[in-house]
N, C-alpha and C positions, 0 to 999 in steps of 0.2 A: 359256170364259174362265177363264184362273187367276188365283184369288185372294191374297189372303194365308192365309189360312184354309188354303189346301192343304199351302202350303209349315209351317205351323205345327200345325195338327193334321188329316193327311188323312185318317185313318177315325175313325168316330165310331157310336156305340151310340145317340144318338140327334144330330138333325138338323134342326134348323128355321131357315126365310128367311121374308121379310115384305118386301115392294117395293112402293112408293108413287111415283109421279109425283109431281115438286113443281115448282113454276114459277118457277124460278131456276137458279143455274149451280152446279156440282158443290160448287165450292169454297164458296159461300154454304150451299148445303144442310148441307154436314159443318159448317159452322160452327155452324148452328139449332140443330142435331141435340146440338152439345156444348155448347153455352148455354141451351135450354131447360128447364124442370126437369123430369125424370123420370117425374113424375105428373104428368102435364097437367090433368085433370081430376079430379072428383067420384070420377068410378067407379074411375079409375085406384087414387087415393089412398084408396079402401076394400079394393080391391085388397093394395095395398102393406103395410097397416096388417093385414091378415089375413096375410100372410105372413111377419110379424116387420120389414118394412124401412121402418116409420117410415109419415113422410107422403110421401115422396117429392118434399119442395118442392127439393132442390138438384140442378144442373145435373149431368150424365152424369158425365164426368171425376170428382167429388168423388164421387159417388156410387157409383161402381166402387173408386175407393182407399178410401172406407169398408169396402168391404165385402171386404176381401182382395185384387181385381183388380189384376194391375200392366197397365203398358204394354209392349204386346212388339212394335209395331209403328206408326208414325202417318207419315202423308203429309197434305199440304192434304185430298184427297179421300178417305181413309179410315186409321180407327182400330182396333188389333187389340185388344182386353184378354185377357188371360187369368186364370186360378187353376189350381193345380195342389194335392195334397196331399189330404190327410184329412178331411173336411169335418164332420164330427159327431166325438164321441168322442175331446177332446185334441185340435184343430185344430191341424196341422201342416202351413203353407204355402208354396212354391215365393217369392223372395223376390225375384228381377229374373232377366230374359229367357232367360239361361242357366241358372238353376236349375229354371227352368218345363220348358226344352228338355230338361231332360236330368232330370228327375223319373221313376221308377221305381218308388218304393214304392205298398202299396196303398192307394188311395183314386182320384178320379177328377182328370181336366184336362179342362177349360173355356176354349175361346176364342170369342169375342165381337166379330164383325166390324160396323164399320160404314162404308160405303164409297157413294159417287153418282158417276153417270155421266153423260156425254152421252146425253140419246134424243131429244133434238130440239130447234127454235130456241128457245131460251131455257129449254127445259126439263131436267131430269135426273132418272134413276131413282136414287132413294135406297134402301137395301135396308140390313137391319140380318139377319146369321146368327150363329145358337149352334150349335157341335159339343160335344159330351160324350162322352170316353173314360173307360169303367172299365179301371183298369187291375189288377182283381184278381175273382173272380168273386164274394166277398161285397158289393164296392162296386157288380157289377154288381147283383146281385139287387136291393140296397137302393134302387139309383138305378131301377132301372125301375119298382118302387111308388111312388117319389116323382114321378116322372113320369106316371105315371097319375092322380097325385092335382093337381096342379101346371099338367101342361102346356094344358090348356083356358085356363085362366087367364092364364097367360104368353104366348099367342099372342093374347089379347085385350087386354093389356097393350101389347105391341107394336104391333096393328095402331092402337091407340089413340093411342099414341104417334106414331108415322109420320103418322096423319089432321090431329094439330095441328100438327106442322110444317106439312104439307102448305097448311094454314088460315092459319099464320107469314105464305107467300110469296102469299096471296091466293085458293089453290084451296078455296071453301066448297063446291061439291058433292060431291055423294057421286061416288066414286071408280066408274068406269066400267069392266071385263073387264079392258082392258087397264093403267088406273092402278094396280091393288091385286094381288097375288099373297102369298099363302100356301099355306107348304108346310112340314109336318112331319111326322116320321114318326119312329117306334122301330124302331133296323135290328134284326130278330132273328136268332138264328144263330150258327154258328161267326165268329168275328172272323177276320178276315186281316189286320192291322196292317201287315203291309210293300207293300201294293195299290198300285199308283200307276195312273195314265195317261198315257200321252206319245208323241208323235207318232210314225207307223210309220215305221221304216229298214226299208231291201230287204232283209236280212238278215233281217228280222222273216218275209215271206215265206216262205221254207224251212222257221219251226216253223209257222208256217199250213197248207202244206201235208200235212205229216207230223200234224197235228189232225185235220183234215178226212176222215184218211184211215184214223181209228178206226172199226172196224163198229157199237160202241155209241153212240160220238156221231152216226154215222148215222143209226140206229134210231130213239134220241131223237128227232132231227130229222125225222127221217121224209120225207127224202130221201137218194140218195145218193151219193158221193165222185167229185169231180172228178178225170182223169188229170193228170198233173203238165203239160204243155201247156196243158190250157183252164186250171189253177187260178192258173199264172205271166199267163196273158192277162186272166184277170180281174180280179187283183191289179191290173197295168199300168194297165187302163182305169181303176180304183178311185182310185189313186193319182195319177191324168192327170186326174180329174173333183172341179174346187174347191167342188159341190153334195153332194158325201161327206162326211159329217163322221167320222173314221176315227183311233181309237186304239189302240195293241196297251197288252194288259194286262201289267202288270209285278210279279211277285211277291220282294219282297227280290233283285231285280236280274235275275230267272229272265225270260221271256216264257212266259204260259201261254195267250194268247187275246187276242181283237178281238174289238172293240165299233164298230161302224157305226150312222152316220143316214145317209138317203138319202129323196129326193124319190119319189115315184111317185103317180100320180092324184090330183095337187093335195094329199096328203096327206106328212108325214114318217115315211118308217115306220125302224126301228131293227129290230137285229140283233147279236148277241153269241156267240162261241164259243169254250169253254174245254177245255184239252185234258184227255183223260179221267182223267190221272195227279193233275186239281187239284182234282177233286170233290170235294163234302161240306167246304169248311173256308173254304166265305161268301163267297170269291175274285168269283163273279158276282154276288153280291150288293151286297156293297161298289162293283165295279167301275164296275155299271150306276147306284148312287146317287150316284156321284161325277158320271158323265156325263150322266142328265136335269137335273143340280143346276146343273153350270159349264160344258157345252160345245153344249150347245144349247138352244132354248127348247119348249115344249110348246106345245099337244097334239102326241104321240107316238105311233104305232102301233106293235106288235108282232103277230107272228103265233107263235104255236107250235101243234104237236101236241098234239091232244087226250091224247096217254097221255104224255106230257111232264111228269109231274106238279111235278118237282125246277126245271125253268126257270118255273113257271106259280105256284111258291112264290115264288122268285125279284122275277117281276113285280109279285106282292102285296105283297112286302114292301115292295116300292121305291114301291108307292102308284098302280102300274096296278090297274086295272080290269078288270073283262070287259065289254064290247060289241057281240059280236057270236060270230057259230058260223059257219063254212064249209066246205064242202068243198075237199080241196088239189086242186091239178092235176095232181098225181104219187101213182101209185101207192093212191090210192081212199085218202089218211090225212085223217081230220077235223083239221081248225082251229079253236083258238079264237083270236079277234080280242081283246087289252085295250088299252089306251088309258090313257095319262098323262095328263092335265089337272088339275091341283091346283086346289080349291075357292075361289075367287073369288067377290068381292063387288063 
């Protein structure tokens, strides 16, 4: 699903989402969401009160324009904030929607989604994301200690915050696998800032093929290269089957690789391949945290080769797991199985 968040800052250094089921209709939710106060509780507001930002008794809105955030985006069902600029040291910040968009100096941008959905009668998922771009390598260093020191706290802020709404529209229990998700993660690595995703054209095809038909991304994979006949018929079925979730990757406008979901033994397993000219500069890595994040939902399977070590960084980073070891069917190459499931309560 694309957000507004993609269209406004689509790679981010670091990444966090928070989703709560609440028992009301999209537009009621966003409403909660932006007349509640900030600190809903106790712990919230010792929270707040340890991080410099008060008590946190005033409503979202007021409390993002306090603190530098403008508005870069609002609909009934969702709210974008951003900051962009300098943030320590002589605070120099980004001052409406265009200056955020088109900020370049160093320091980092922050967008701050809040948006609810239809997931059932009468219900909606409400879900609040932050992305954070450094856009210089001392703002990165700095912001990745602040985030080690920080982010525990801000994810427990959050889910705390989503729990009282949730409490607002009548939901007092505790939140079930499916009511609550959390997900964050520090993407590490080379940045690819121009990564996008978007849906395959047949044209895409032909750099597919000429991918696939590298001997070292063979190797990696530990399988090998289809002839141009089966790899156009696979494509066809791939793109003929609405159970494929299928995007080619897009670098600064280049095509460098596809990303696949697909069903197999009651499970979803995923797949990604980037061609050998785009390695080493985070293109898979960004690509694949775009798409466990907005275009499908988890748990997730992967399979790679055991001497795979560069996709198997990859997976880690994106916050798969390992779960399992196999042998493959081709060619006597071991398997390891990870698994995406973000930590639930």
């Amino acid at each position: 699903m694309r957000t507004g968040l993609d269209d406004w800052l689509p790679t981010a250094c670091v990444r966090t989402r928070h989703e709560r089921v609440v028992d009301c209709s999209p537009h009621d939710a966003i409403a909660t969401a932006l007349q509640l106060p900030v600190a809903p509780d106790w712990i919230v507001r010792a929270l707040f009160r340890i991080r410099g930002f008060g008590a946190g008794a005033e409503p979202l809105a007021q409390f993002t324009s306090s603190n530098g955030f403008i508005v870069l985006e609002q609909t009934p069902t969702a709210h974008v904030f951003g900051i962009a600029g300098r943030l320590l040291g002589g605070r120099r910040l980004a001052h409406d929607p265009q200056s955020w968009r088109s900020w370049s100096a160093p320091g980092v941008k922050i967008a701050a989604e809040f948006r609810a959905s239809v997931t059932g009668a009468g219900q909606s998922l409400l879900t609040t994301e932050t992305r954070v771009h450094a856009l210089d390598p001392v703002s990165h260093a700095v912001f990745h200690l602040y985030w080690l020191l920080v982010g525990p706290f801000s994810r427990l802020i959050r889910r705390r915050w989503l729990r009282a709404i949730a409490a607002h529209h009548g939901r007092q229990r505790t939140a079930s696998r499916k009511e609550e998700i959390t997900i964050s993660r520090w993407i590490t690595g080379d940045s690819a800032p121009g990564v996008q995703l978007r849906e395959v054209a047949d044209d895409d095809v032909a750099v597919f093929y000429a991918h696939q038909r590298e001997a070292e991304g063979n190797r990696m994979a530990g399988f090998g290269a289809r002839d141009q006949d089966a790899h156009f018929a696979h494509w066809r079925k791939i793109m003929a089957d609405d159970s494929v979730v299928k995007r080619t990757i897009v670098l600064d406008g280049q095509v460098v690789g596809n990303i696949v979901s697909f069903p197999q033994d009651g499970q979803r397993q995923i797949g990604y391949w980037i061609g050998q000219e785009h390695w080493g500069k985070g293109i898979a890595t960004q690509a694949l945290s775009l798409f466990v994040g907005h275009v499908v939902e988890p748990p997730l399977l992967a399979h790679v080769a055991a001497h795979n070590i560069g996709s198997i960084r990859v997976l880690e980073k994106c916050g798969f797991v390992q779960t399992g070891e196999q042998a493959a069917d081709h060619e006597d190459v071991g398997e390891l199985v990870f698994t995406f499931e973000p930590n639930r309560s």
